[in-house]
C-alpha positions as a Markdown table, in Angstrom:
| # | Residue | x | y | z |
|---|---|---|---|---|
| 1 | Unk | 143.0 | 143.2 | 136.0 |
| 2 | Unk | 142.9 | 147.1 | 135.7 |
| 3 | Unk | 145.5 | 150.1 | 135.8 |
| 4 | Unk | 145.1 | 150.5 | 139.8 |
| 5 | Unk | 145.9 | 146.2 | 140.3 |
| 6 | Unk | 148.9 | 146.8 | 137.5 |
| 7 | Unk | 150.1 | 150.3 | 139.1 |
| 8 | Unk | 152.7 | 148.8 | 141.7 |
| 9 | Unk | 153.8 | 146.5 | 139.5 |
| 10 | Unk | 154.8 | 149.2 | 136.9 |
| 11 | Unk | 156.3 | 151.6 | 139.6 |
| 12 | Unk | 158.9 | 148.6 | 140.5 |
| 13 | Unk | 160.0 | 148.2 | 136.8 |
| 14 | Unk | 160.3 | 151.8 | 136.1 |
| 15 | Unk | 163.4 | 151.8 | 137.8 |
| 16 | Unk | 164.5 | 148.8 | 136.8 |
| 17 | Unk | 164.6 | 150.5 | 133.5 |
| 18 | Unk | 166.7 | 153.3 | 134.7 |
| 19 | Unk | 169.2 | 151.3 | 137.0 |
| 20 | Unk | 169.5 | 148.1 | 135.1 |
| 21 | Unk | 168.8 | 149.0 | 131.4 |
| 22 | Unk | 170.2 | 152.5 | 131.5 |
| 23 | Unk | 167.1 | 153.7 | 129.3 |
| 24 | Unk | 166.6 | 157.5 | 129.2 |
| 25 | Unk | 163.1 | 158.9 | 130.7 |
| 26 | Unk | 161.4 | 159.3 | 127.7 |
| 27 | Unk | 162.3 | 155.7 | 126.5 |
| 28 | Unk | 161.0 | 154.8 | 130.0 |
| 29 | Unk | 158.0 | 156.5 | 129.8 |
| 30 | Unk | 157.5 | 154.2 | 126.4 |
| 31 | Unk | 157.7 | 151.2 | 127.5 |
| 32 | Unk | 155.9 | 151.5 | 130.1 |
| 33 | Unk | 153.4 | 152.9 | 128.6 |
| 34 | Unk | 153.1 | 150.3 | 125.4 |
| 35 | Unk | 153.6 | 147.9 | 128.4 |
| 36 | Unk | 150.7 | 148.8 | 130.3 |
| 37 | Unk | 148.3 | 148.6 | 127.2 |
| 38 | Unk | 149.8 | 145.0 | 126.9 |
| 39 | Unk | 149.6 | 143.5 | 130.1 |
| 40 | Unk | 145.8 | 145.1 | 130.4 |
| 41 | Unk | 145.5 | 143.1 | 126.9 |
| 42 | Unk | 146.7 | 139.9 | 128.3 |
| 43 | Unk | 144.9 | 140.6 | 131.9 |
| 44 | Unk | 147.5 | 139.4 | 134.4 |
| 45 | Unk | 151.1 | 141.6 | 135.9 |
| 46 | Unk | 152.5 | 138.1 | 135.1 |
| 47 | Unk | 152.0 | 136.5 | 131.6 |
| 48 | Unk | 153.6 | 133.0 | 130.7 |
| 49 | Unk | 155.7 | 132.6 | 127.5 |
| 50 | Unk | 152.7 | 130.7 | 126.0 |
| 51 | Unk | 150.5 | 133.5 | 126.9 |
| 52 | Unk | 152.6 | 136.3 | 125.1 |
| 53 | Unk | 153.4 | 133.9 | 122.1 |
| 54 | Unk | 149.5 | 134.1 | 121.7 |
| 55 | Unk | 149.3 | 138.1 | 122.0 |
| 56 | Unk | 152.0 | 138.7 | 119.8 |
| 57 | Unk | 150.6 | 136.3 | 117.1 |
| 58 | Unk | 147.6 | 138.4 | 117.1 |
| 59 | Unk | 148.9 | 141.2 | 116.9 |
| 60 | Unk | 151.0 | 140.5 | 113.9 |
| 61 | Unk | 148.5 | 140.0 | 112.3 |
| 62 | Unk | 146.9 | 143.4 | 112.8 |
| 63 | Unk | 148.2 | 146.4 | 110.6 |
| 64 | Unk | 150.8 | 148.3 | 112.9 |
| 65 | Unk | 153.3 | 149.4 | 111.8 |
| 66 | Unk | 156.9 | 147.6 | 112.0 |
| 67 | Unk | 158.0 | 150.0 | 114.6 |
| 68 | Unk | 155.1 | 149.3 | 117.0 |
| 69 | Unk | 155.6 | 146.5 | 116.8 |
| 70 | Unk | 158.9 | 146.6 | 117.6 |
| 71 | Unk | 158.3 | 148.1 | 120.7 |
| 72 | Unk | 155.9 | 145.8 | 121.8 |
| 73 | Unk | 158.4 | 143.1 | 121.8 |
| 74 | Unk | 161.7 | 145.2 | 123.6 |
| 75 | Unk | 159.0 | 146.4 | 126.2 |
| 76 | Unk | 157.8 | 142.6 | 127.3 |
| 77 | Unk | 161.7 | 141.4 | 126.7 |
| 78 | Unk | 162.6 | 144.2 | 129.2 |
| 79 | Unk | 159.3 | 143.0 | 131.8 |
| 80 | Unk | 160.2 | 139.4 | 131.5 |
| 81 | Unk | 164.0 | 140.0 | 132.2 |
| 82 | Unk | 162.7 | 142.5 | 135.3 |
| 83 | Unk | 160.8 | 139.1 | 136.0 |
| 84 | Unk | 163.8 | 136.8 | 136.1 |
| 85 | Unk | 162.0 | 135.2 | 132.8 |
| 86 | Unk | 164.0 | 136.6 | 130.2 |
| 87 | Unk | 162.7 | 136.6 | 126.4 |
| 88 | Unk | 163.9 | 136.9 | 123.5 |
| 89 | Unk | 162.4 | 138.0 | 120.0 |
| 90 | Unk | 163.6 | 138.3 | 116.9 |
| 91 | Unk | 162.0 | 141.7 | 115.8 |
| 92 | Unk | 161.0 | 142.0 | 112.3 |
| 93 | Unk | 164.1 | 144.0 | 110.3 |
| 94 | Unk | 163.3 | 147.7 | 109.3 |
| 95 | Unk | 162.8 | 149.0 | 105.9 |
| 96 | Unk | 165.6 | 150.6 | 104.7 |
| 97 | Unk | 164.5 | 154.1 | 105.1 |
| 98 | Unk | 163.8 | 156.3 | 102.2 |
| 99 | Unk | 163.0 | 159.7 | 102.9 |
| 100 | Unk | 160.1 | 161.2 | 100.7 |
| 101 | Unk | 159.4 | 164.7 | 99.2 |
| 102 | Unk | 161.1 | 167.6 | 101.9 |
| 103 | Unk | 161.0 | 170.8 | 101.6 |
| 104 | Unk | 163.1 | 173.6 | 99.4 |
| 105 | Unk | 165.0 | 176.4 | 101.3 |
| 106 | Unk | 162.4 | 178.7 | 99.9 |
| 107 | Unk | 159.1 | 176.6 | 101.5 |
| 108 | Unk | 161.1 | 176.5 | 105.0 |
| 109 | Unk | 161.6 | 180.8 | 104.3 |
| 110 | Unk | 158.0 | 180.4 | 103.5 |
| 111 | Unk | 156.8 | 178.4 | 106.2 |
| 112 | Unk | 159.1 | 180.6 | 109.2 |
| 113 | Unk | 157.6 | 183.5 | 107.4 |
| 114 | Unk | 154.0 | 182.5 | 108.4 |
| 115 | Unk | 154.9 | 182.6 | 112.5 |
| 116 | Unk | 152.7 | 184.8 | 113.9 |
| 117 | Unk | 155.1 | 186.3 | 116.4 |
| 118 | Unk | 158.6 | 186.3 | 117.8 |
| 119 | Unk | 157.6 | 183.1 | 120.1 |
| 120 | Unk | 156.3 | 181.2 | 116.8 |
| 121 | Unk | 159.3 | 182.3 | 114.6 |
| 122 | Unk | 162.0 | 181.3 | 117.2 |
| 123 | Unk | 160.5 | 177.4 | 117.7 |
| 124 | Unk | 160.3 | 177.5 | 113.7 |
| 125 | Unk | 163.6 | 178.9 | 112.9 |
| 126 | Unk | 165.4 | 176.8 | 115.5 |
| 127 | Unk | 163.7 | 173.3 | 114.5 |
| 128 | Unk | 164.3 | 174.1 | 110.8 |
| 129 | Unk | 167.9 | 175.3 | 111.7 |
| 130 | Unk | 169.3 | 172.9 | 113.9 |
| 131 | Unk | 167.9 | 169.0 | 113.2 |
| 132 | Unk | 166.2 | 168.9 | 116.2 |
| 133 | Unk | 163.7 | 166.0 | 117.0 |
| 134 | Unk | 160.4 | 167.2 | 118.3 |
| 135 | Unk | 161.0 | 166.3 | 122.0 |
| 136 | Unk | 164.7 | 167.3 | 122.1 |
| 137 | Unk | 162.7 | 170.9 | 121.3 |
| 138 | Unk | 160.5 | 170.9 | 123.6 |
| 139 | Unk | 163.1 | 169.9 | 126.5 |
| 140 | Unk | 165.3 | 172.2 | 125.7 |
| 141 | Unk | 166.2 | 174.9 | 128.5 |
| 142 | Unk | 167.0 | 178.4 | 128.1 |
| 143 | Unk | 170.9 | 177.2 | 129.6 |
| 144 | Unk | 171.1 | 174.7 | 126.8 |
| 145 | Unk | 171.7 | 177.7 | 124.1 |
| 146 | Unk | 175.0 | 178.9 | 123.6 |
| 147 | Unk | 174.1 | 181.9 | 122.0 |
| 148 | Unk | 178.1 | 183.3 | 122.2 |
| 149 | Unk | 179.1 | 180.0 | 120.4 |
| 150 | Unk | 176.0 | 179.4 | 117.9 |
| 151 | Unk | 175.8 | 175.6 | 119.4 |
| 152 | Unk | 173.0 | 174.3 | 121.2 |
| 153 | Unk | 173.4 | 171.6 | 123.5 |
| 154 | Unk | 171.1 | 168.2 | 123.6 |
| 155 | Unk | 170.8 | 166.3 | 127.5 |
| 156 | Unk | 168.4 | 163.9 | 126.7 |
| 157 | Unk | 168.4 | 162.6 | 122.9 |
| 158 | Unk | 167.1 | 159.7 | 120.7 |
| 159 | Unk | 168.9 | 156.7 | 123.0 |
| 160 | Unk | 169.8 | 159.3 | 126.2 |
| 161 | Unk | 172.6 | 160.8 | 124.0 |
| 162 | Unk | 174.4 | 164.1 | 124.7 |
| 163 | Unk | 175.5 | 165.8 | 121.8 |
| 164 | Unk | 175.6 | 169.4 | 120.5 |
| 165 | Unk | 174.1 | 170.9 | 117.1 |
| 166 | Unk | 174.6 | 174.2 | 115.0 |
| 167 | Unk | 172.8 | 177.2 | 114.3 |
| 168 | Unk | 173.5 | 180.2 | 112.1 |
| 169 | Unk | 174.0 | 183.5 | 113.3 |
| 170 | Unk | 170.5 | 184.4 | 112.2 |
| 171 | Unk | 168.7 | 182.1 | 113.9 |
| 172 | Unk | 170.6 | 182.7 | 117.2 |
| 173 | Unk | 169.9 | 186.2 | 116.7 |
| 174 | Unk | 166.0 | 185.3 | 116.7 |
| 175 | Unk | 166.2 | 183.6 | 120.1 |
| 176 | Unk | 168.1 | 185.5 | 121.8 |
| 177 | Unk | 165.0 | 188.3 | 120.9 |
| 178 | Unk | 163.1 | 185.4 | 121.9 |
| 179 | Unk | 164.6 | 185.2 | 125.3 |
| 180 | Unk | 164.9 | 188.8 | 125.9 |
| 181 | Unk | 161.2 | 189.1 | 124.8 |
| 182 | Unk | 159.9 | 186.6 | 127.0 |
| 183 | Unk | 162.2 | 187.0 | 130.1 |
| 184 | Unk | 163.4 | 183.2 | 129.8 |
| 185 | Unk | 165.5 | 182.6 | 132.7 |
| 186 | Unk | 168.6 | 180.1 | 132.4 |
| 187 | Unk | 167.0 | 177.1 | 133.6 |
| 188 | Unk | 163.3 | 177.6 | 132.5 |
| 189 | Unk | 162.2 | 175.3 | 129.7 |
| 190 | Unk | 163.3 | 177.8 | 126.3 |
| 191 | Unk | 159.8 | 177.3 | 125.1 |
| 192 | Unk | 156.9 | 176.8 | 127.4 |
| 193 | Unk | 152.8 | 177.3 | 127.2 |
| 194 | Unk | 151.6 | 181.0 | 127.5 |
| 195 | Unk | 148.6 | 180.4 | 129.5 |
| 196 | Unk | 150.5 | 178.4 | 132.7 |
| 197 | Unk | 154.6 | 177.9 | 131.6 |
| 198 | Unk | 154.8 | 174.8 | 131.4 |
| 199 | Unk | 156.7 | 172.6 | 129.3 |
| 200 | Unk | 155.8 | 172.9 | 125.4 |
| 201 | Unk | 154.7 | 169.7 | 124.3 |
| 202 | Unk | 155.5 | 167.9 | 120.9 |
| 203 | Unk | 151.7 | 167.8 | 120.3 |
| 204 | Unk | 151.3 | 171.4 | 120.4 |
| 205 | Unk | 154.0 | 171.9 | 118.2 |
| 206 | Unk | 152.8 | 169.6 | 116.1 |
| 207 | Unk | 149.3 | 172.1 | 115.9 |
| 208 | Unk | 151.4 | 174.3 | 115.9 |
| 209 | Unk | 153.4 | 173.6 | 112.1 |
| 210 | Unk | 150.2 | 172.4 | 110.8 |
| 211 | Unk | 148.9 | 175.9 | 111.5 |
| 212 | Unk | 151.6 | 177.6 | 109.7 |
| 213 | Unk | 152.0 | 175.2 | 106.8 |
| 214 | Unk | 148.2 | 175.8 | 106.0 |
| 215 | Unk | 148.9 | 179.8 | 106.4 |
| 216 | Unk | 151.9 | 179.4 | 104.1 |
| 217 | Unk | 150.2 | 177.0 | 101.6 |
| 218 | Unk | 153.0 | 175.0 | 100.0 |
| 219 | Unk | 150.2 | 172.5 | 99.7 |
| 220 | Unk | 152.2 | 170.1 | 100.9 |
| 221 | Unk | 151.8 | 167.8 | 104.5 |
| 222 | Unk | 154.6 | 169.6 | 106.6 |
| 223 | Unk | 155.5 | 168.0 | 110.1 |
| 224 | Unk | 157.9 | 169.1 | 112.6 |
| 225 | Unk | 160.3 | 166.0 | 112.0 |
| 226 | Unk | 159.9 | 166.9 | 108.1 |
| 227 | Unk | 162.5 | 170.2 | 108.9 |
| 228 | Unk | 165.2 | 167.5 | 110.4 |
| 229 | Unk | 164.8 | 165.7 | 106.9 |
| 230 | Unk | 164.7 | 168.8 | 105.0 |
| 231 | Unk | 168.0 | 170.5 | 107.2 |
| 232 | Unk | 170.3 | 167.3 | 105.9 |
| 233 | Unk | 169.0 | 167.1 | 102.3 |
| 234 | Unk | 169.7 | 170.9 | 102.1 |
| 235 | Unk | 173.1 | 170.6 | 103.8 |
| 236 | Unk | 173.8 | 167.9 | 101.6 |
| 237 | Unk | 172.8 | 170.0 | 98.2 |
| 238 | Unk | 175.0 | 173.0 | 99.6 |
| 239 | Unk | 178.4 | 171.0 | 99.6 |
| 240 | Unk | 178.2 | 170.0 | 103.1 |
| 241 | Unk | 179.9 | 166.2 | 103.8 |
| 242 | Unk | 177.9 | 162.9 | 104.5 |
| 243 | Unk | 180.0 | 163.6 | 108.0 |
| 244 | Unk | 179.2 | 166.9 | 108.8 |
| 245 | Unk | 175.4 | 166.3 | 108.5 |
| 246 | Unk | 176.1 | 162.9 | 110.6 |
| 247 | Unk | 177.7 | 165.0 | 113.1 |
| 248 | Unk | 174.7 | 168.2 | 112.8 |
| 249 | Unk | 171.8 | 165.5 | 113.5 |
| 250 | Unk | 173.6 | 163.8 | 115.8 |
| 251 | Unk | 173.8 | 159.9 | 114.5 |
| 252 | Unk | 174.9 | 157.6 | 116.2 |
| 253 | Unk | 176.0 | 155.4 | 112.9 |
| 254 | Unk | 176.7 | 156.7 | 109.3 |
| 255 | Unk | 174.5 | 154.4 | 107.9 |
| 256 | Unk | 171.6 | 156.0 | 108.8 |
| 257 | Unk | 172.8 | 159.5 | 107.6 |
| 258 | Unk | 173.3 | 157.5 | 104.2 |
| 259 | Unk | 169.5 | 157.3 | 103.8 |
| 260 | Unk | 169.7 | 160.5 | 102.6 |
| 261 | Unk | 172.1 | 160.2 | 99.7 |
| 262 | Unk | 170.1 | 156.8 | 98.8 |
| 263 | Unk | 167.0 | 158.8 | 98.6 |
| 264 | Unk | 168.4 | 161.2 | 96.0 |
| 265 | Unk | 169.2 | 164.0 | 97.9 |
| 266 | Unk | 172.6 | 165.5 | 98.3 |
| 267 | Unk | 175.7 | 165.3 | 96.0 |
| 268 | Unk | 178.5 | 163.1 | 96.1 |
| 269 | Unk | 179.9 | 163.0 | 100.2 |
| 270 | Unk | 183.1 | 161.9 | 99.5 |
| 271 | Unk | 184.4 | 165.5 | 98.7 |
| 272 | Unk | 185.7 | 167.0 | 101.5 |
| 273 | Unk | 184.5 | 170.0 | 101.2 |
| 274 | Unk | 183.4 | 173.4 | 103.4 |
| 275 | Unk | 180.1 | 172.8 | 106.3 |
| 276 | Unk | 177.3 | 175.2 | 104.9 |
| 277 | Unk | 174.2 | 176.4 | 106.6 |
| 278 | Unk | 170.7 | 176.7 | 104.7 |
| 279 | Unk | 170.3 | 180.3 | 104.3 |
| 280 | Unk | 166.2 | 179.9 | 105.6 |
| 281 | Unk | 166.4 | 183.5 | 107.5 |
């Protein structure tokens, strides 16, 4: 079987992952991509419960990491349910997370500091501002910024969430320079490729902090999702509440906001006590 036999079947589940799962279009776009690369694996649109048991005991024994393989097993429970043969695994549990080394306000000064130009300094200012995940970035549109209200607003997040997020004054006054700068109209993508506008993507922004973290040279291995981990343990150090920073990254549970006070960042949450910004700007 190749990716031209396996094509229709892939365009009938697709929207059985919109319709009957509810999944957003990225979380589509990941199973059925992960899917694809495991039904090419097992060479047939239709694999029996023996022949999956056999893939997946392979592939545990490969080193991929818990979250692959994760995904692996809610794509082929989602197929086999789209199949009328419904599966179910138990996943192997998460780590509790513990979130390593991030950044000081100074490094993420630093690090903005480095953009090369009013395009480079507004993606840098916002992701290190807000707590924005890569793609919720890159899909923003120039509508989605309040700039009047200092909130930006988030369609399509982790789980198809809609949920809003704060910036300071000083990072909304860099975008709307930005926006002014670039002629960004209200439903253009906010940040989009120079050579053709199209959508930015989270690999280029991806080049794009490694760039900047090498001109900077905080010697340290800076990532875009790194800023989102750096944003809460600085909110955290600056008085903000556990719940503030829940509500700032958009969390769907508390307990995962709590990985940061179990990693050693952030004083004690039960105060209830003023919401700060990082001053980064």
């Amino acid at each position: 079987m190749d990716k031209e036999q396996l094509k229709p079947h892939l365009d009938r589940f697709g929207p059985y992952l919109r319709v009957e799962r509810g999944l957003s279009a990225r979380s589509r776009d990941l199973y059925l991509r992960i899917l694809q690369r495991t039904l090419l694996a097992l060479g047939t649109a239709t694999p029996t419960r023996d022949e999956i048991y056999q893939y997946l005991s392979g592939i545990y024994e490969e080193t991929y990491s818990r979250s692959h393989l994760r995904n692996i097993q809610i794509s082929l429970e989602h197929y086999m349910g789209f199949l009328g043969a419904p599966l179910e695994f138990k996943r192997p549990k998460k780590k509790a997370g513990i979130v390593g080394d991030v950044l000081s306000e100074a490094e993420v000064a630093i690090l903005i500091a480095a953009a090369g130009d009013i395009r480079e300094k507004a993606m840098i200012s916002l992701l290190a501002c807000s707590g924005l995940r890569n793609q919720e970035l890159c899909d923003l549109r120039v509508k989605d910024v309040d700039l009047s209200q200092n909130l930006v607003r988030v369609l399509d997040g982790k789980g198809g969430s809609v949920g809003f997020c704060n910036v300071p004054s000083e990072c909304v006054a860099i975008l709307a320079q930005y926006i002014q700068r670039h002629h960004r109209a209200p439903d253009d993508y906010l940040f989009a490729t120079l050579r053709d506008g199209h959508q930015y993507s989270t690999t280029a922004l991806r080049r794009l902090i490694k760039k900047l973290a090498a001109k900077a040279k905080l010697g340290k291995h800076i990532y875009p999702h790194l800023l989102r981990h750096t944003l809460a343990s600085n909110l955290l150090k600056r008085g903000a509440t556990i719940f503030a920073v829940q509500q700032q990254l958009r969390h769907r549970h508390l307990s995962t906001t709590m990985i940061y006070l179990h990693s050693g960042h952030g004083g004690d949450y039960r105060r209830e006590i003023a919401y700060f910004q990082p001053a980064y700007l």
